[in-house]
N, C-alpha and C positions, 0 to 999 in steps of 0.2 A: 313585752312582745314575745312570740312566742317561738323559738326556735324552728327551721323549716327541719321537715325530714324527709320531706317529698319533693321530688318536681314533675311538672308537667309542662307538656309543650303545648304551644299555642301558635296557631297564624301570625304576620304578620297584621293581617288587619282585625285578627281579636287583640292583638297587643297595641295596636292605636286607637282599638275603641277603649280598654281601660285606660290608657295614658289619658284620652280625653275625659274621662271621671274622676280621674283618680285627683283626692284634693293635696293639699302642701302639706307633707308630714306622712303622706299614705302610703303602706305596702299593697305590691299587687293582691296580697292575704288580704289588707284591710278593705280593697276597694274589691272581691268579691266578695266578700260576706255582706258587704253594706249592699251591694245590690243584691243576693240571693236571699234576703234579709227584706227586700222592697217588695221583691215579685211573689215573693209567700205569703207577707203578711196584710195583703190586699183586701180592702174593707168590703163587703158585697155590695156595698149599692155604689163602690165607682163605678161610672160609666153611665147610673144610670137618667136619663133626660139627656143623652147627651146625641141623638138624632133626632132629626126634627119630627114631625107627624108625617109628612108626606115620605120621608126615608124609610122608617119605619112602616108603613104601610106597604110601601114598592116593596120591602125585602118580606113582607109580610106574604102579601101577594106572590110572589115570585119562588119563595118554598113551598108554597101549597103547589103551583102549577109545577116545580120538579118536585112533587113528591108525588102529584096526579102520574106524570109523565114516566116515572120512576117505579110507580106500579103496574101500569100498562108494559111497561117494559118487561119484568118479571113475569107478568104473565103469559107474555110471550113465549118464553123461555120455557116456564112448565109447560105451555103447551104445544112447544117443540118438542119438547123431551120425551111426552105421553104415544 
């Protein structure tokens, strides 16, 4: 294990979220790395199947109508500015 030479400060409730990770035998060291170690090394297809068809369709639907809505806006704008 590897000698600290740093420290950093942390919330109270960032230091009970790693108490609650952290396993028998682990350093606060050990138990970031294993998580920043999880959230890197993320496969591309988690997640995917994981909305139903009708979820996916509602958000599907629902980007297009604010991106409609999101350019009419903009246009607005340029043509206040002209």
């Amino acid at each position: 294990m590897a000698t600290a030479n740093e420290q950093i400060r942390v919330s109270d409730r960032v230091k009970r979220a790693l108490d609650r990770r952290r396993r028998e035998g682990e350093s606060y060291n050990d138990v970031l790395e294993r998580v920043l170690e999880e959230r890197t090394e993320g496969n591309f297809y988690d997640g995917f199947g994981i909305l139903s068809d009708e979820t996916a369709d509602w958000i599907r639907e629902n980007r297009e109508e604010a991106k409609t809505k999101r350019k009419q806006r903009m246009g607005q704008v340029t043509n206040e500015d002209t």
